[in-house]
N, C-alpha and C positions, 0 to 999 in steps of 0.2 A: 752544264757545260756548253749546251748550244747556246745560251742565252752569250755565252762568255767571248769577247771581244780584247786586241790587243792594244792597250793607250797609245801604240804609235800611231792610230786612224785618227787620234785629233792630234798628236807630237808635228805632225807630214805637214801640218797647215802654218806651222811656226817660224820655220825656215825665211819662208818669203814676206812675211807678216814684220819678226825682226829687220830683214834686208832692208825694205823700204820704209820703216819706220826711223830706222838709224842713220840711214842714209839723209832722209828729208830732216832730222835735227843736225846732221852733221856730225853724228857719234859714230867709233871705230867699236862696234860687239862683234865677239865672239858668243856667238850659242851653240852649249854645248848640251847634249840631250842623253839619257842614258835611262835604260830601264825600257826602253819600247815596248819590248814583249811581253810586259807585265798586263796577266790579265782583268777585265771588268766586267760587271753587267752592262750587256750595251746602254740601258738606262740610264746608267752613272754616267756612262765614256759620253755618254752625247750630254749631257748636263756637265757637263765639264768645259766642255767647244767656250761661252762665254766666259763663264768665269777667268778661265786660264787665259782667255785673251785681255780683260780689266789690268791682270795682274802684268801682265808683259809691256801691257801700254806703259802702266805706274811705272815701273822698272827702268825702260826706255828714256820717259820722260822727265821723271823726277828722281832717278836713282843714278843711273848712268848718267857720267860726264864728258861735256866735249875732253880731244884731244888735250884743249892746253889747259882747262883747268886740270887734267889726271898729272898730267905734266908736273905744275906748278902744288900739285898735291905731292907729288914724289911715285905717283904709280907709273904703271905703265901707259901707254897713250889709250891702249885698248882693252876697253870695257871686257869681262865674262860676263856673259846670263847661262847661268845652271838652269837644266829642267830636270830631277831626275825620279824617277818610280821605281818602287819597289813592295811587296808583299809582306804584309805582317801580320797571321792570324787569318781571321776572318777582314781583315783589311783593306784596302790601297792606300799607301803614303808617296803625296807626292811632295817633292820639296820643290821650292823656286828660288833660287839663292842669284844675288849681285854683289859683286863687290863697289857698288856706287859710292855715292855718297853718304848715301845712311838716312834714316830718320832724324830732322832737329826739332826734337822734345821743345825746347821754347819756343820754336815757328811752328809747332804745332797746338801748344797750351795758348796762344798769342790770335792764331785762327780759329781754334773753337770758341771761343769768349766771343772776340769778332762779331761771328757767326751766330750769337746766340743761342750757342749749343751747351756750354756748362756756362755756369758762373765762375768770376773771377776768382773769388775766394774757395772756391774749390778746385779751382786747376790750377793754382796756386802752392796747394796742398800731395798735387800727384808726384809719383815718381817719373823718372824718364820712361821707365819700363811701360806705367800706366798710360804716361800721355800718349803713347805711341799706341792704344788702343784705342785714343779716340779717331782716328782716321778712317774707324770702321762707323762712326756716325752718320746714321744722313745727313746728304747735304753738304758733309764736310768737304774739303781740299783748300791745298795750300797755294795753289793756282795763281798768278796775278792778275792772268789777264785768260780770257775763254779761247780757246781753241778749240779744232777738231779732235783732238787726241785728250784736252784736259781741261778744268776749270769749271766744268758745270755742275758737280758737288754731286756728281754720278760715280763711284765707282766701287771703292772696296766693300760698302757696305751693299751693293751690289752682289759682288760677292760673298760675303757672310750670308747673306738672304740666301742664295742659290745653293751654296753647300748644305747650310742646312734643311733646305728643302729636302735633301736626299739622305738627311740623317751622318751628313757628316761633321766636321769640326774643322775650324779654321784657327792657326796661331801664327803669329808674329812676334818675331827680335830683329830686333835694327841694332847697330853699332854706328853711333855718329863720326863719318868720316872714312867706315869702312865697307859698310854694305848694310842690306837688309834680306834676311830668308823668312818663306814664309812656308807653313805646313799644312796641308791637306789632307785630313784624315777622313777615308772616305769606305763605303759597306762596299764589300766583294760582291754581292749581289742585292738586290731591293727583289729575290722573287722568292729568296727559301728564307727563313728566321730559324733560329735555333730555340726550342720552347722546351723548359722544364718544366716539368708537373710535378709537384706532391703531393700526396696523401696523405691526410694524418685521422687516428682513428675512422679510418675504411671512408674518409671523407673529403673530396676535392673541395679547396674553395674555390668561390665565383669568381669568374673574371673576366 
């Protein structure tokens, strides 16, 4: 319990991070945050600071739309980004939900080839569901041009690296044209493990 910290100590940093992020593309988000109190190991909560920052950039950048394309989409002018925690188990589940754009599966099958990351006749072959997992490849992004925020084939796989460094699980669904969430499935602590033993004829095995 003393190791145990509450997710709003990296959530607090989000606030200003969205502001001028949305601001300098000229996007209208709303971020909406829920679950603060939800507790971690502080190990985890501080391994979290980057990654959750990668995801919020992508989100911003590539997921949220100016005003007049939401417009000429039929949404509202202004963007949500969800951030929300919650406890499950021996758990942290954090979700990161946008109603953007979406993942587009062919300008993503279209960049990996590009890029020399699958072959053709194999990303050919994927679902939309699939191809929307290669964006966790190195190297990848669908980027045009580099910038400070994107383009240098630095990010999601970034974060797959990092969660699972701490023993956690990363998943993603997109909906092209509606949004994309992503799930973070992460250890309540990296300091206690839960260990069964057994016995069989008065005899532990090795391990």
């Amino acid at each position: 319990q003393v190791r145990m910290l509450p997710v709003g100590t990296v959530f607090q940093r989000f606030s200003r991070l969205v502001r001028d992020i949305s601001k300098k593309l000229g996007k209208e988000v709303n971020l909406v945050i829920e679950g603060e109190d939800t507790e971690a190991d502080k190990n985890v909560i501080e391994s979290l600071a980057d990654p959750l920052i990668h995801i919020l950039r992508n989100s911003l950048d590539h997921g949220l739309e100016t005003p007049e394309q939401r417009r000429a989409a039929g949404k509202a002018p202004q963007g949500t980004l969800r951030v929300a925690a919650h406890q499950e188990g021996d758990r942290v589940i954090l979700d990161i939900t946008d109603d953007g754009a979406g993942i587009d599966a062919d300008k993503v099958r279209r960049k990996a080839v590009e890029r020399g990351l699958i072959p053709a006749d194999r990303a050919a072959t994927l679902s939309d569901a699939e191809a929307h997992q290669l964006v966790f490849l190195p190297g990848f992004s669908t980027a045009e041009t580099i910038s400070d925020l994107s383009g240098r084939g630095v990010g999601m796989d970034v974060v797959r690296t990092a969660v699972e460094r701490i023993n956690g699980h990363v998943a993603l669904r997109s909906e092209f044209g509606r949004g994309t969430h992503l799930t973070l499935s992460l250890p309540l602590s990296m300091a206690v493990t839960n260990v069964m033993i057994i016995e069989a004829g008065e005899r532990q095995p090795q391990r």
